[in-house]
N, C-alpha and C positions, 0 to 999 in steps of 0.2 A: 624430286625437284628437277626441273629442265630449266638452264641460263643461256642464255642466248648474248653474247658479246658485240658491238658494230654499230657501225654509223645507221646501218639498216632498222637497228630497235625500234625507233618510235612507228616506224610502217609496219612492221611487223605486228606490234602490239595492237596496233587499231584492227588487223586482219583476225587477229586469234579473239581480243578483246571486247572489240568494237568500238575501244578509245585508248587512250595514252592516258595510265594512270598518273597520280600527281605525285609526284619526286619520293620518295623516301616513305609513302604511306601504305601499309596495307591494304587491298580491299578484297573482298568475295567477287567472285567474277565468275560466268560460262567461260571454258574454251570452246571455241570453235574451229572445225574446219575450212576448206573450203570453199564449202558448198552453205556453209553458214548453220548446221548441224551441231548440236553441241556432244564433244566429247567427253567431257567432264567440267566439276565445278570445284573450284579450289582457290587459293589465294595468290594475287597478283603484285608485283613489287618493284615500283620501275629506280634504276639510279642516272640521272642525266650527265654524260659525261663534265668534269676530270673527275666529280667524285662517285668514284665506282672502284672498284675491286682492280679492275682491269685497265681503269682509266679513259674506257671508253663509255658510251651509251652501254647500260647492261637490263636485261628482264628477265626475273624471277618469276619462273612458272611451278608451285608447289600441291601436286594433286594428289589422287589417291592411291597413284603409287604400281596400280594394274600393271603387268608386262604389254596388254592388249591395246592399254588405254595410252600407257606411256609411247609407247610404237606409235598409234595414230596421231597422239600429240605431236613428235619429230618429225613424221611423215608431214603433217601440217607445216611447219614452222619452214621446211626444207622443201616446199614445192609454194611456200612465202617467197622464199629468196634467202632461207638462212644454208648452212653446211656444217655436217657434222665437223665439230674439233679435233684436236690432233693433241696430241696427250702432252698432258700441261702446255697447252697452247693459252691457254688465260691468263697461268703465272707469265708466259712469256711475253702477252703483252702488258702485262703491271710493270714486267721490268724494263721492258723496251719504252713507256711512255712514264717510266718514272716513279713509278710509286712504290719499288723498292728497288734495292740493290740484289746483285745474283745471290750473294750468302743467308739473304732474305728468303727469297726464293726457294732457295734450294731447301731453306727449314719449314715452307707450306707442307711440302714432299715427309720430311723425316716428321713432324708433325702430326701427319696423316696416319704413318707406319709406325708411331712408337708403338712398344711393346710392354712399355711399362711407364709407371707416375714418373721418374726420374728424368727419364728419355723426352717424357712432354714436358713437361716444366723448363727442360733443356732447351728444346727445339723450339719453347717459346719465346725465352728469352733472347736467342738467335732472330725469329722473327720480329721481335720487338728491335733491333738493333743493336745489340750490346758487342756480338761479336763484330762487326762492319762498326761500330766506333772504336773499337781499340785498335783497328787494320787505320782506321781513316786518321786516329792522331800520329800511330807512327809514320805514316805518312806526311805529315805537316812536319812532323820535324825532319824528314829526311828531304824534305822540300827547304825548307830553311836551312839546314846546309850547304846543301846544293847550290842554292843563292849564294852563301857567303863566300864559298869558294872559289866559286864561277868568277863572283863579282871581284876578288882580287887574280883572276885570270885575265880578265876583259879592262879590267882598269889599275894596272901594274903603276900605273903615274903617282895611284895615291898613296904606293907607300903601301898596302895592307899585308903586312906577313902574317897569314894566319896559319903557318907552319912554327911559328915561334913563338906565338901569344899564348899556345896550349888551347886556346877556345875550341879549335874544330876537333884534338883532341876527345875533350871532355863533353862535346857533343854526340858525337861519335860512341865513346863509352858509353853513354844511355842511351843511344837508339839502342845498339847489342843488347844491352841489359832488357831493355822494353818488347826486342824481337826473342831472349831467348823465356823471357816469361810469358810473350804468348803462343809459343812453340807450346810450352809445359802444358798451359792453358786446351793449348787445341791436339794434342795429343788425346789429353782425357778425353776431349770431345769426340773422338774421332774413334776412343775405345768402346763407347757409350752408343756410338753408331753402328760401327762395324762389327763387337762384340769380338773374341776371343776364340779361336777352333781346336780345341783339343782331341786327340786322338789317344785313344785306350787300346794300349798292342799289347805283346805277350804270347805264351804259349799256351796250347787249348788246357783249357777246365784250372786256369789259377785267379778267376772271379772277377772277371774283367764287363759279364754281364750283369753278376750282381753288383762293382761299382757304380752301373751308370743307373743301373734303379735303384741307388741308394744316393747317388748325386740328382737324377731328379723328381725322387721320392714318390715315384709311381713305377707298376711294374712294365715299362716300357719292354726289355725284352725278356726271351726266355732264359731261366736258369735251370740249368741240367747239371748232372753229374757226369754226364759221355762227353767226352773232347768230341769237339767238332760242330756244335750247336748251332753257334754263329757262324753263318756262311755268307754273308751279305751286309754291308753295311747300313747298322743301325744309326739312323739319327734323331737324337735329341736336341732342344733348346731352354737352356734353365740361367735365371738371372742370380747374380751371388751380390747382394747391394747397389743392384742396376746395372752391373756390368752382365752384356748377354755372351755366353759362354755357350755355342755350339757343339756338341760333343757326340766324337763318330764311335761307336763300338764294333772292333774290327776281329777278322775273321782270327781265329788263332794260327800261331807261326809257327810252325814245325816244317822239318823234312820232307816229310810224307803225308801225302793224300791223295781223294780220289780227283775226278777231273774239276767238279762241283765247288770241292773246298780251294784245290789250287785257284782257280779262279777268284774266290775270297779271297785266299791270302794275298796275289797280285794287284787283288784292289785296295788292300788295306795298307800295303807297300806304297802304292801312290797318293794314297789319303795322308799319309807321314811327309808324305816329300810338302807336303804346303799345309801340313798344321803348324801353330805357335809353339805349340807346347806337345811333346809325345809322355803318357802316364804310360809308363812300363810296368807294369803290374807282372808281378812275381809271387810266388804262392812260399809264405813264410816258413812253412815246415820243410821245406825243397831248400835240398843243400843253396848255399849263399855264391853267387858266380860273382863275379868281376864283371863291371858294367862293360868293359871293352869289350868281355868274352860271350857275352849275351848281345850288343849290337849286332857282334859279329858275327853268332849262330843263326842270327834274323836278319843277315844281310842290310843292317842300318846304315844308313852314313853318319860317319862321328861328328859333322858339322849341327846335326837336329838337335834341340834342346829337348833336354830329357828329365822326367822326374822319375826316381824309381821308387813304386808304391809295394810294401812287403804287407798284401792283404793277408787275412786269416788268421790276425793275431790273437784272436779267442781260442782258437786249437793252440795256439805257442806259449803264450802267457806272454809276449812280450809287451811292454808297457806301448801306449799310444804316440807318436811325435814326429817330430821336425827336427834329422839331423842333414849335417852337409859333409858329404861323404868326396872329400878333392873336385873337381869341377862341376857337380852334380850335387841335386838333393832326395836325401830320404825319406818316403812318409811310412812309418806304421800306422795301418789302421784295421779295423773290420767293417768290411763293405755290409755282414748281415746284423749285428752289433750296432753300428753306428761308432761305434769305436776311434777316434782319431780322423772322424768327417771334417770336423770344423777345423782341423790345422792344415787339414788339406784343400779349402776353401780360400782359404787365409794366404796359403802357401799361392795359388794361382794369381789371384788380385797382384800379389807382391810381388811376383814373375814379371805381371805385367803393365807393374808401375801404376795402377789402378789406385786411386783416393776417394772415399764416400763421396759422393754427390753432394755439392755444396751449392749457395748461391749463385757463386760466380760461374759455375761452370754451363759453358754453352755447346749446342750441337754443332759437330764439325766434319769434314767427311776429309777420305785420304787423298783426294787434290790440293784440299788446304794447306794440310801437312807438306805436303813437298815443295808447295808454292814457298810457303815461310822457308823450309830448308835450303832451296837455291837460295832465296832473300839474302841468309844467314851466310851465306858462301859466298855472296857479291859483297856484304858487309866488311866481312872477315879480308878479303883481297881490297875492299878500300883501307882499312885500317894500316893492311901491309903496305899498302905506298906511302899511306904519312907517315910512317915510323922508317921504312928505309930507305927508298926511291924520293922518295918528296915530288912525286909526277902527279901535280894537282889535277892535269888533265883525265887521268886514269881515274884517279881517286871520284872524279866527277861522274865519270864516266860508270862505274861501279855501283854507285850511290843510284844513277837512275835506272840502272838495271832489275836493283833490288826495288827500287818503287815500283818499277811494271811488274813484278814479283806479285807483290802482294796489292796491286791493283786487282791481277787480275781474277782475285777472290773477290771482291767484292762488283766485279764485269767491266767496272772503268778503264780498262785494257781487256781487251778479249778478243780471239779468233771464232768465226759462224761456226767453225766445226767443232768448236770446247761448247759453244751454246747451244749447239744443235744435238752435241749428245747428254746433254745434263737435264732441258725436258722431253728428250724422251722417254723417259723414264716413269714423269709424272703419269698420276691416275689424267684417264677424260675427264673432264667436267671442272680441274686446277690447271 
């Protein structure tokens, strides 16, 4: 399919067409070039501005799809007077003429790329607006505060102490309450987008290849019995209840090796510095170390979250589970067995706060997230002036901080360089 966006449409159409079909109807049609040659024959579909996609004049050209054909079609359209687009340039002008807001927008994009039923259902319900009305009510009520305290700033003659009455108070407490429920809200969202990176480290040959093809139940990499197998990092992508879980298998850590595996190991060292979670996979019949004294044979930093996985419980007999061993947690399991999979499943979701996909939950991305977290941090400093200071001015002032906050998810505040990097992104043709 070739869409052509602009005020140029109806001229265009008559040049490929030979007329301007009629609003919202399908018809069979030649394309022509032009020289008036027909390059194919397929179906035409005109939308007359504001109600279009993009909000402009738009034309659906839907053919047979040829690389050869589709070429001389653009070629055509483009020595008409059209120009190729610029990636999500169409979302851009839907939201620049109003037919959605940016967090609208932005779920055309996650829409496009879910990877799973959950992730769509999500990203639609984003598109439909659910996420941009719960931003747009707590915004009406941080707007009606604003007023109210404003208004006993600007007109002190009437008497209004709304430091005394409790009201702004108690307004106040429910915005908080309503900003830190849809933090919670858009976290999940934004785990549902961004998904989880785990890194599986360790020392060679204690099964850290056959964890990840037992996590994503194909035999992604090789399994040997010679240390040193893995020299390169493997990557996988496996969902656990919709949440997508990336997962690097990295070279083994040891002292010694040749130039090949040092090289692995130094990348597997930087792969840890920016996972969520490191599986330290330790081989169960191998004396039992102390987690300090294992980071620190593998040069970790003790700030990384770590889980430590005692594979190869089939040769040990030890039972399958989930203990917490002082700042850390334990999994037993066997990666050839299946042994103790599902508590280590279980075990990551809950690392990362992660809750089955429900109705409510919409697609979110990590600007969201932080947008709402300053929000919650202008919040929290208005609150501090009415309880100690009593400096309504601040208090006001804080209050519309946090409004531009979480405007500017939904683009009602926004900078050309926050819009100018979020459809780059987009596919051509959104």
């Amino acid at each position: 399919m070739v869409r052509v966006s602009g005020p140029l449409v109806p001229q265009l159409a008559c040049a490929v067409l030979g007329k301007l079909p009629k609003p919202r109807n399908a018809i069979f049609s030649g394309f022509r070039d032009q020289h008036q040659q027909t390059i194919d024959e397929g179906i035409a579909l005109y939308f007359p501005e504001p109600n279009s996609f993009t909000g402009e004049h738009v034309l659906e050209l839907q053919g047979h799809g040829g690389p050869v054909v589709l070429d001389r079609l653009v070629h055509t359209l483009i020595a008409s007077g059209a120009r190729p687009a610029r990636p999500g340039e169409f979302s851009e002008q839907a939201f620049h003429n109003g037919k959605m807001d940016l967090a609208q927008a932005e779920a055309v994009a996650d829409l496009i790329e879910s990877g799973s039923e959950a992730a769509a259902r999500s990203a639609l319900r984003s598109l439909q607006g659910e996420f941009s009305t719960r931003i747009h009510d707590i915004v009406e009520n941080l707007i009606g505060l604003r007023t109210y305290i404003e208004a006993a700033i600007d007109f002190p003659e009437e008497e209004i102490d709304f430091l005394q009455d409790k009201k702004a108070m108690s307004r106040l407490i429910s915005i908080e309450e309503s900003v830190r429920e849809l933090f919670s809200s858009t976290r999940q969202g934004c785990l549902l987008h961004d998904g989880m990176t785990i890194v599986l480290a360790g020392k060679p040959n204690v099964g850290k290849s056959s964890l990840l093809n037992a996590l994503s139940q194909q035999d992604t990499a090789i399994v040997s019995d010679i240390p040193g197998t893995t020299r390169d990092i493997v990557r996988e992508q496996i969902q656990i209840d919709g949440l997508p879980i990336h997962i690097l298998d990295t070279a083994g850590l040891r002292e010694q090796g040749d130039t090949i595996e040092s090289e692995g190991m130094r990348r597997a060292l930087a792969a840890m510095q920016k996972a969520d979670r490191i599986l330290l996979v330790c081989d169960d019949a191998a004396p039992v170390e102390p987690i300090d004294q294992i980071t620190l044979s593998m040069n970790l930093p003790a700030s990384l979250a770590i889980t430590v996985v005692r594979n190869k419980i089939d040769l040990t007999g030890r039972d399958p589970g989930l203990t917490r061993k002082g700042n850390f947690y334990e999994v037993a399991l066997s990666a050839k067995t299946g042994s103790g999979m599902d508590e280590l499943r279980q075990h990551l979701k809950q690392m990362m706060g992660f809750q089955p996909v429900g109705e409510g939950t919409f697609m979110a991305r990590r600007r969201h997230l932080a947008a709402i977290e300053r929000a919650q941090a202008h919040i929290a400093l208005a609150r501090a002036q009415l309880e100690s200071t009593s400096a309504a001015e601040l208090m006001a002032e804080e209050l519309r901080l946090a409004q531009n906050d979480l405007n500017e998810i939904t683009g009602e505040f926004n900078a050309d360089q926050l819009l100018g990097e979020i459809f780059s992104h987009f596919c051509i043709g959104k």
